[in-house]
TIVO-2410 file (N, C-alpha, C; in nm, 3 decimals):
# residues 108
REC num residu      c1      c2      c3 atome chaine
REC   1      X   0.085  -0.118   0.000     N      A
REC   1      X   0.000   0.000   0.000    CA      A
REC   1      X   0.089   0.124   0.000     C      A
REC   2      X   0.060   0.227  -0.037     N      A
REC   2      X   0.109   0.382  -0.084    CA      A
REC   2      X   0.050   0.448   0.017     C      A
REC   3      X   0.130   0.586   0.053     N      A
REC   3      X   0.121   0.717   0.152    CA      A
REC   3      X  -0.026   0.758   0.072     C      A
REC   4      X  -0.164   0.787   0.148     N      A
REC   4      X  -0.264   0.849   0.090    CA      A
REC   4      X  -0.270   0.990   0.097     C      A
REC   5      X  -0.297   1.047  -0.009     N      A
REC   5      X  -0.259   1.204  -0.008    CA      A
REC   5      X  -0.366   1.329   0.090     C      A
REC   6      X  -0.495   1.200  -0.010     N      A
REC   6      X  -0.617   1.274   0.067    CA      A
REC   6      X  -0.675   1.256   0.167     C      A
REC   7      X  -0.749   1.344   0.233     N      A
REC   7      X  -0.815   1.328   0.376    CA      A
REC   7      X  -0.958   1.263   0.365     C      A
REC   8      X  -1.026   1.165   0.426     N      A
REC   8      X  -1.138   1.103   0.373    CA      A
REC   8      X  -1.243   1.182   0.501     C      A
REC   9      X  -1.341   1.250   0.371     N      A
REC   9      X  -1.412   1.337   0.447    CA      A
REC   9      X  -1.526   1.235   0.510     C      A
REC  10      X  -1.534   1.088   0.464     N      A
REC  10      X  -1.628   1.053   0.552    CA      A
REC  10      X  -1.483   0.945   0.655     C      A
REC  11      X  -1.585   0.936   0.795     N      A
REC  11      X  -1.512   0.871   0.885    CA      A
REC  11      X  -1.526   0.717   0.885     C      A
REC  12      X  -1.400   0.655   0.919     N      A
REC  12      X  -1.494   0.483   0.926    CA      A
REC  12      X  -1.538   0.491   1.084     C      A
REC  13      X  -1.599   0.404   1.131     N      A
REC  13      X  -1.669   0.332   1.171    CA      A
REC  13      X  -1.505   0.295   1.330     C      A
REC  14      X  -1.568   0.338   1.463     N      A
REC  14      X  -1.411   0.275   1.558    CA      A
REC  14      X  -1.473   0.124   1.569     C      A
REC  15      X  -1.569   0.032   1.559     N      A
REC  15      X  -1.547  -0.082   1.548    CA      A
REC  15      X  -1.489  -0.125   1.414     C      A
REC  16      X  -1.463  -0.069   1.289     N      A
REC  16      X  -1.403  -0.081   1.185    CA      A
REC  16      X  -1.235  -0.100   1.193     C      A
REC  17      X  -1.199   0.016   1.302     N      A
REC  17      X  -1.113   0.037   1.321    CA      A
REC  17      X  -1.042  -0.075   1.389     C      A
REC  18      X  -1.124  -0.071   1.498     N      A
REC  18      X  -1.056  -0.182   1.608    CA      A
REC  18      X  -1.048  -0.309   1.529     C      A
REC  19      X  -1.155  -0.352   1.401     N      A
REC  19      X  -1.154  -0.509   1.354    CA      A
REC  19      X  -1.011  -0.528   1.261     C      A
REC  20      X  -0.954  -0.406   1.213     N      A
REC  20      X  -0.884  -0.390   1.129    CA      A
REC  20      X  -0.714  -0.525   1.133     C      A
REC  21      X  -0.695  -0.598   1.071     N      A
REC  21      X  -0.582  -0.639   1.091    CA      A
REC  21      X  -0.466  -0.595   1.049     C      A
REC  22      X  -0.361  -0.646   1.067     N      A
REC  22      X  -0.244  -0.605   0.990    CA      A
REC  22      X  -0.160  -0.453   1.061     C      A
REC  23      X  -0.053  -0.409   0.996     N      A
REC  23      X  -0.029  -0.268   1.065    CA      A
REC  23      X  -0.081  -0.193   0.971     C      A
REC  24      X  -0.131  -0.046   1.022     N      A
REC  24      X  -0.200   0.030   0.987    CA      A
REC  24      X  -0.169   0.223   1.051     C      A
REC  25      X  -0.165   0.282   0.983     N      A
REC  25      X  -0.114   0.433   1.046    CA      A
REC  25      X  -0.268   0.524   1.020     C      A
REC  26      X  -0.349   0.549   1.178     N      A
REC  26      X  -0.435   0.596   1.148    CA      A
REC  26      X  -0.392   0.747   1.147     C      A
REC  27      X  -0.434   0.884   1.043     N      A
REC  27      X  -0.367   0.977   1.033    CA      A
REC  27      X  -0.457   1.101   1.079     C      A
REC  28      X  -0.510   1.210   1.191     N      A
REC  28      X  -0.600   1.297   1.184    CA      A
REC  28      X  -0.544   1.430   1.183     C      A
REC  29      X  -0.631   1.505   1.102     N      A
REC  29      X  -0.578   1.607   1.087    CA      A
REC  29      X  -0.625   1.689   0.965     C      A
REC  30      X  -0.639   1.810   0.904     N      A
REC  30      X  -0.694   1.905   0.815    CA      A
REC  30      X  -0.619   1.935   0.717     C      A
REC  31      X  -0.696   1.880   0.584     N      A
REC  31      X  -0.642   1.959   0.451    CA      A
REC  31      X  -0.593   2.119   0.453     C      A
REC  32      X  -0.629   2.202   0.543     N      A
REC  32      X  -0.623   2.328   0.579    CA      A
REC  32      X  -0.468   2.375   0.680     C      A
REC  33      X  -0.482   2.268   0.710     N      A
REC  33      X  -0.366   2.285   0.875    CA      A
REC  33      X  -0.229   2.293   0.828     C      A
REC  34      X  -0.206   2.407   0.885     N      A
REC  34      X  -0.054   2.438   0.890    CA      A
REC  34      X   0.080   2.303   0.912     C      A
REC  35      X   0.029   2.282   1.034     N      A
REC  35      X   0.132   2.181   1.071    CA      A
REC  35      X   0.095   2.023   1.043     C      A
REC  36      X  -0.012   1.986   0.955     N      A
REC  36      X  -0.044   1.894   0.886    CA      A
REC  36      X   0.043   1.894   0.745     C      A
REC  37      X   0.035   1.978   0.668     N      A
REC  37      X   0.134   2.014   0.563    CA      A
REC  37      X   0.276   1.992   0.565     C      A
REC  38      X   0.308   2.036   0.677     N      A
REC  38      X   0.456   2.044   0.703    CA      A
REC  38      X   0.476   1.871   0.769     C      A
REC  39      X   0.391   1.794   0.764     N      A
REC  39      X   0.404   1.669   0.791    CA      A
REC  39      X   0.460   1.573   0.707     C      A
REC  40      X   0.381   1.636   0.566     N      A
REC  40      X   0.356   1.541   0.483    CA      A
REC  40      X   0.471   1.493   0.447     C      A
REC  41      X   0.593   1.568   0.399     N      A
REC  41      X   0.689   1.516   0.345    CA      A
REC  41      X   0.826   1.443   0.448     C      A
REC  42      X   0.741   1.490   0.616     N      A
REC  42      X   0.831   1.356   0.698    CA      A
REC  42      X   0.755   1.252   0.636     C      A
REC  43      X   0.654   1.191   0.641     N      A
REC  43      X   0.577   1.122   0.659    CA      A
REC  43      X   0.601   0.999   0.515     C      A
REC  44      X   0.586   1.112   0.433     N      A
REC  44      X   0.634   1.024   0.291    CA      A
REC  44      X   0.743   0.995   0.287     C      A
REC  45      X   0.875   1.041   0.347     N      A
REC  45      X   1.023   0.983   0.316    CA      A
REC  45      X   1.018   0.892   0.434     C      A
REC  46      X   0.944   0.872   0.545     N      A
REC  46      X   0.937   0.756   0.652    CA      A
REC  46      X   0.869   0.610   0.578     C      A
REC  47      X   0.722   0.697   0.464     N      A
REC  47      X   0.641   0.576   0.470    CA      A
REC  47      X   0.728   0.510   0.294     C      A
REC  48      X   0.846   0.537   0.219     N      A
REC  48      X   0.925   0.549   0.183    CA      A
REC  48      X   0.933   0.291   0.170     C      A
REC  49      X   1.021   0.337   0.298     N      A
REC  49      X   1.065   0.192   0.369    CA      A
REC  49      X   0.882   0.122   0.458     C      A
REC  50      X   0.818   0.145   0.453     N      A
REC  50      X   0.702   0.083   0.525    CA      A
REC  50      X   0.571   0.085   0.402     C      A
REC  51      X   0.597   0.032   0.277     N      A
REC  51      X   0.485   0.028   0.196    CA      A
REC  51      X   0.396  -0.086   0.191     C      A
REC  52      X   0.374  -0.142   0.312     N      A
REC  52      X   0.301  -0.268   0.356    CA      A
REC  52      X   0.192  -0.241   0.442     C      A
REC  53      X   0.261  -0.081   0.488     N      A
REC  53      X   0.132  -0.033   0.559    CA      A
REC  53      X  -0.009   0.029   0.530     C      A
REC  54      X  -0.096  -0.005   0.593     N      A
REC  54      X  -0.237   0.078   0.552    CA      A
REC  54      X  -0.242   0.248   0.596     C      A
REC  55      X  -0.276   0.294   0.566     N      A
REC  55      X  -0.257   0.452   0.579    CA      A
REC  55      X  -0.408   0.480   0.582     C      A
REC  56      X  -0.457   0.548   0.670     N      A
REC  56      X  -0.590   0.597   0.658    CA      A
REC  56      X  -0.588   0.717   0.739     C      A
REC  57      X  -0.625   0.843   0.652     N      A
REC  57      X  -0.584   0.970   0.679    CA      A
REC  57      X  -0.759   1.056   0.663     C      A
REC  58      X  -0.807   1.055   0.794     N      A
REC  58      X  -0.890   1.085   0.817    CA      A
REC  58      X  -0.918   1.259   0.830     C      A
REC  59      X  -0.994   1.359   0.822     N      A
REC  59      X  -1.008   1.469   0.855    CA      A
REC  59      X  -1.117   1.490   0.978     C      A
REC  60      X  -1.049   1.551   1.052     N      A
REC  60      X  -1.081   1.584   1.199    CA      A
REC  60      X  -1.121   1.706   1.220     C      A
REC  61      X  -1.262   1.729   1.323     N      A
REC  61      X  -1.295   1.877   1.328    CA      A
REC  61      X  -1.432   1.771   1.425     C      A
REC  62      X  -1.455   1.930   1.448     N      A
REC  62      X  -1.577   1.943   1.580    CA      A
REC  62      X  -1.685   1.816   1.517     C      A
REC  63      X  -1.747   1.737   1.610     N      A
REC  63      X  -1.795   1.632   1.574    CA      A
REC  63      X  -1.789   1.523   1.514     C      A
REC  64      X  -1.680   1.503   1.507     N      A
REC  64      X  -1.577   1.354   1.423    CA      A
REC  64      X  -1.558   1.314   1.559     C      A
REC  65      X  -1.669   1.183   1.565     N      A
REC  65      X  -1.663   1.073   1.667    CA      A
REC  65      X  -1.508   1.018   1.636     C      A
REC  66      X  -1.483   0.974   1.546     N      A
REC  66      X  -1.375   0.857   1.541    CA      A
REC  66      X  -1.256   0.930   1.613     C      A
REC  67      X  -1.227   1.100   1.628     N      A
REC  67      X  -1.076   1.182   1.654    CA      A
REC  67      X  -1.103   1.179   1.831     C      A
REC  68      X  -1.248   1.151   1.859     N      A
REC  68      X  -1.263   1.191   1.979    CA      A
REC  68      X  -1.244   1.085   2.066     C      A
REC  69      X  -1.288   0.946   1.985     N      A
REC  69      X  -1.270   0.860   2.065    CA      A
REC  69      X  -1.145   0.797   2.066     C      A
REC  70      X  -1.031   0.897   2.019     N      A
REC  70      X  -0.912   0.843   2.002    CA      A
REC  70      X  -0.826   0.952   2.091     C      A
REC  71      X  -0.928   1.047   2.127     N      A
REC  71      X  -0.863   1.166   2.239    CA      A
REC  71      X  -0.785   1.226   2.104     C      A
REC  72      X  -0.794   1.280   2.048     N      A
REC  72      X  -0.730   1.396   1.949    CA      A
REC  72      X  -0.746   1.537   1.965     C      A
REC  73      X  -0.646   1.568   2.032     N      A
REC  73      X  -0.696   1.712   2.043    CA      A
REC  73      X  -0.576   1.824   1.957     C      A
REC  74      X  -0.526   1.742   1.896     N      A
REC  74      X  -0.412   1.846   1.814    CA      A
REC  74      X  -0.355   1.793   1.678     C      A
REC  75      X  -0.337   1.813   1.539     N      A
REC  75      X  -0.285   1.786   1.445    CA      A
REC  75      X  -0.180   1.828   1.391     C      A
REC  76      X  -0.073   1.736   1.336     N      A
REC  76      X  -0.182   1.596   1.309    CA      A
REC  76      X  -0.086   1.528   1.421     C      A
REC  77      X  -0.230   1.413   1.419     N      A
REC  77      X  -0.230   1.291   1.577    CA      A
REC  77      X  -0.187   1.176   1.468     C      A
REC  78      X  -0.089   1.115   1.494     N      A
REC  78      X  -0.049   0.988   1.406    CA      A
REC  78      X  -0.071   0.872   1.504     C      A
REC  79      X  -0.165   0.779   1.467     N      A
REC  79      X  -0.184   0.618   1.556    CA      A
REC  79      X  -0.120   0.551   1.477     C      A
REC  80      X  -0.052   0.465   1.536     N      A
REC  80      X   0.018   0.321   1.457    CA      A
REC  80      X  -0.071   0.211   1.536     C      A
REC  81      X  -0.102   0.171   1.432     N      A
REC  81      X  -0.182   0.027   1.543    CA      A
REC  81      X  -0.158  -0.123   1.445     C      A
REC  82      X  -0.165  -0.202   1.566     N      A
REC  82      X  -0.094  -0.369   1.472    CA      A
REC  82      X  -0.246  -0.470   1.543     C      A
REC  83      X  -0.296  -0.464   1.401     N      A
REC  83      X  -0.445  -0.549   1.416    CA      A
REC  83      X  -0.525  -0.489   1.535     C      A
REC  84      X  -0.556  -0.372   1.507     N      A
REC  84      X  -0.605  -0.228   1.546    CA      A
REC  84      X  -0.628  -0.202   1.693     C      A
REC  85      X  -0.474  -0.256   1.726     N      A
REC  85      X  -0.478  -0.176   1.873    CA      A
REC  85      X  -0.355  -0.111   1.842     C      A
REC  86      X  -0.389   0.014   1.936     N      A
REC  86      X  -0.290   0.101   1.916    CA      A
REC  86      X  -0.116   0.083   1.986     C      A
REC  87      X  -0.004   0.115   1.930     N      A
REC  87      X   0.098   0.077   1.950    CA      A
REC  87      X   0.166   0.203   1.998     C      A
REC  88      X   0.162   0.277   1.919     N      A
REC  88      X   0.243   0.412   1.911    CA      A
REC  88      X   0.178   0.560   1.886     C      A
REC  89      X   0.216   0.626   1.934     N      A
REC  89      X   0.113   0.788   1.857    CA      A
REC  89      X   0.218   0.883   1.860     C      A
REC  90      X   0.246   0.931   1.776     N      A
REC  90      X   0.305   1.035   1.721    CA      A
REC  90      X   0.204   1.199   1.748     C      A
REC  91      X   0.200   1.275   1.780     N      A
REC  91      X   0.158   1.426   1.780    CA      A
REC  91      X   0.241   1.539   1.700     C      A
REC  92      X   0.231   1.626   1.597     N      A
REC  92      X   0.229   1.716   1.566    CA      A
REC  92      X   0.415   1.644   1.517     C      A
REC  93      X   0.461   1.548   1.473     N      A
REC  93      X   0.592   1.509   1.431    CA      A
REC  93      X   0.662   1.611   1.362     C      A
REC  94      X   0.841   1.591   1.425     N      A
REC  94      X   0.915   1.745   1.345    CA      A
REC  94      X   1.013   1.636   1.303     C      A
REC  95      X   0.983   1.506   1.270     N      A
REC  95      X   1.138   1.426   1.165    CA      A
REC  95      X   1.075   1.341   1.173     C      A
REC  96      X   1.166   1.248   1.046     N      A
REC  96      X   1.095   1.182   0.943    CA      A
REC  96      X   1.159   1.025   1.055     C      A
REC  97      X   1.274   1.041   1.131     N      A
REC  97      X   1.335   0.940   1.216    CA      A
REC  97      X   1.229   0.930   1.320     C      A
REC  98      X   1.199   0.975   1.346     N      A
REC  98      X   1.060   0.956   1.502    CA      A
REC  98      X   0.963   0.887   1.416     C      A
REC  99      X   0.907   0.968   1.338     N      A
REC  99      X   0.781   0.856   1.259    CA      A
REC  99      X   0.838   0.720   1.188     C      A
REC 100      X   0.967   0.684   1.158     N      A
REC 100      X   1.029   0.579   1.162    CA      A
REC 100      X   1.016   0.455   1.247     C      A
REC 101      X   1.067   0.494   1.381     N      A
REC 101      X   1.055   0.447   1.483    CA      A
REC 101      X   0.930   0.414   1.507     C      A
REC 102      X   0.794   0.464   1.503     N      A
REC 102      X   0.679   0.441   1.528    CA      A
REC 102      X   0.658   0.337   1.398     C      A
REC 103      X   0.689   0.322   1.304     N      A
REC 103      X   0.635   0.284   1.200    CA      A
REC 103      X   0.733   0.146   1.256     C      A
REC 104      X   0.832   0.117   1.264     N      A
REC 104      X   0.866   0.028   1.337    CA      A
REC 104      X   0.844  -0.101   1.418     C      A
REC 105      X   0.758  -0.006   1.532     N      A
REC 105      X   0.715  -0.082   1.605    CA      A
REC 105      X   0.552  -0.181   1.595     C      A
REC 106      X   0.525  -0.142   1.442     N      A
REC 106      X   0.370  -0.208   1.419    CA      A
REC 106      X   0.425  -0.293   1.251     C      A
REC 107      X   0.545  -0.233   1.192     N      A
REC 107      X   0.591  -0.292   1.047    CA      A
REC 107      X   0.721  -0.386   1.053     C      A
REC 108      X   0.663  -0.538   1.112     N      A
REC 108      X   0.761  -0.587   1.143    CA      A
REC 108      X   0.821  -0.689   1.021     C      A
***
């Protein structure tokens, strides 16, 4: 699987989430957002070496059950989860080596 560019304006489903197998990088955060942008290109030279992973890059804002029930209160919130429990979370990442490391610990 490939880095997804776009933000999926509809949300899945957190029992979707939780059934999910495999490793997976859940991604929240705004087509709009400053420090979402400045993510992208850690994110792509990390997800680079991890193209096995699922990427699901959700958009987050007032009433998005799925950001809330994941406690999101800042973007972007990076979850790594391995057969959809969560492993690792990344917040607001400034290198492409930290999201490495997270990607790591669910892309074995």
């Amino acid at each position: 699987m490939t880095m997804t560019s776009d933000y999926a304006s509809t949300e899945p489903a957190r029992e979707e989430i939780d059934d999910l197998s495999g490793p997976t990088l859940l991604e929240f955060g705004a087509p709009w957002c400053g420090y979402c942008m400045a993510a992208q290109p850690l994110l792509s030279s990390a997800f680079a070496s991890h193209e096995g992973v699922r990427h699901i890059k959700v958009e987050d804002g007032r009433g998005r059950r799925l950001g809330r029930s994941f406690g999101i209160k800042l973007w972007p919130s990076l979850i790594f989860l391995d057969n959809g429990k969560e492993v690792a979370r990344l917040v607001r990442p400034t290198s492409a080596e930290a999201i490495a490391q997270a990607f790591a610990q669910i892309d074995h």
